[in-house]
C-alpha positions in Angstrom: 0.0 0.0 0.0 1.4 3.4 -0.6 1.0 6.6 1.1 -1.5 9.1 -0.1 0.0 11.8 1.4 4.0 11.9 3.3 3.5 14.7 6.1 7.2 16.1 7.3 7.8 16.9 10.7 7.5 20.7 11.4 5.6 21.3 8.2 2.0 22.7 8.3 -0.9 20.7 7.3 -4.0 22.4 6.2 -7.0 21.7 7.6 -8.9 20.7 4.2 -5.6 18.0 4.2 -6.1 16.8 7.3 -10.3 16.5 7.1 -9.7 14.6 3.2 -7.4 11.8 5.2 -8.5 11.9 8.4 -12.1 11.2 8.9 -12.2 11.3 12.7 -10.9 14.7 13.2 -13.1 16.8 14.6 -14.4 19.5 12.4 -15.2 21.7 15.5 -14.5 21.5 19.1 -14.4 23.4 22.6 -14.2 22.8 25.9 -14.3 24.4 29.2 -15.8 24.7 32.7 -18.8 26.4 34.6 -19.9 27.1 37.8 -23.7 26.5 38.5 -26.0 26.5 40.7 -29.0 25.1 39.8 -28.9 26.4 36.2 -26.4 28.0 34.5 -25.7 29.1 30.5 -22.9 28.2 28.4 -21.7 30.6 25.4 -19.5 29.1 22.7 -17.1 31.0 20.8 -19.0 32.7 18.2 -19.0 31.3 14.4 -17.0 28.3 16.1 -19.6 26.0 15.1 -21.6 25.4 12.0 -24.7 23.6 13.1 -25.5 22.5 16.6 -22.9 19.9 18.3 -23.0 17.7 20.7 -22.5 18.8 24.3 -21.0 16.6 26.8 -20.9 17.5 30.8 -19.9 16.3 34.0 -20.3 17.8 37.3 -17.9 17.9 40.0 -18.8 17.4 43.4 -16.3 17.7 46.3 -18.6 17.4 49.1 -19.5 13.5 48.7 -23.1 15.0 47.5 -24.2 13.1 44.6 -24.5 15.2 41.8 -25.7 15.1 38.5 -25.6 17.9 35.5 -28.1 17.7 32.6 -28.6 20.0 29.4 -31.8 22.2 29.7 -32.6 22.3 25.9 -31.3 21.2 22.7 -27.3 23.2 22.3 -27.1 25.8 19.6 -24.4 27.1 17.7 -24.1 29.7 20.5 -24.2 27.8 23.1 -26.2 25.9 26.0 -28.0 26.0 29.1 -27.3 23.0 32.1 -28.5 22.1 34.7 -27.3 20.8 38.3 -29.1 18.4 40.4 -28.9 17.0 43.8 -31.2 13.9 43.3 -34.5 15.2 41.6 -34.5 18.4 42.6 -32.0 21.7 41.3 -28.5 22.0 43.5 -28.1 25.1 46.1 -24.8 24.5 46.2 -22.4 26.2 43.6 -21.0 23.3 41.2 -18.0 23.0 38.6 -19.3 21.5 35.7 -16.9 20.3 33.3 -18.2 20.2 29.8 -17.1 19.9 26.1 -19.1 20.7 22.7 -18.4 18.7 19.6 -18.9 19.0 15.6 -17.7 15.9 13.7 -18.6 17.0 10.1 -19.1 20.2 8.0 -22.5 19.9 8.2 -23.4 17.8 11.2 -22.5 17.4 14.4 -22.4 13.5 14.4 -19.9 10.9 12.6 
């Protein structure tokens, strides 16, 4: 089999290179935490994504409270809204929620 493509160390790749040989690299992606308390928004870096992606989050709890986070609505391009709870019922308590937002294709946040 021979190589499509021979990358050299220290040499930049372009991104339309990298997306026609790689199909599992990400298209779009950000990360980042938030504090919440009960409910709390998110705002993603603006034109980063194309169509909506997926959102992923995890809350951190310190306290040995279990706690869970959930998205309040579908994301957007611009962002999203979560949610913190402490069983059924919204958290008090101040919580780090870890979260990251993904875009797999051009046009679609799964692939």
């Amino acid at each position: 089999m021979t190589a499509k493509n021979v990358f050299t160390a220290g040499t930049d790749i372009l991104a339309s290179t990298m997306n026609e040989n790689f199909s599992t690299v990400p298209y779009a992606m950000e990360s980042g935490t938030v504090t919440v308390t009960g409910s709390g928004a998110v705002t993603f870096t603006a034109g980063r994504f194309s169509v909506a992606p997926y959102v992923i989050v995890t809350v951190v709890s310190s306290t040995g409270t279990a706690s869970s986070a959930t998205l309040n609505a579908t994301p957007t391009t611009s962002g999203v809204t979560i949610n913190v709870w402490n069983g059924t019922v919204a958290s008090t308590v101040a919580r780090a929620v870890y979260w990251t937002a993904i875009q797999m294709k051009s046009g679609s946040a799964n692939g």
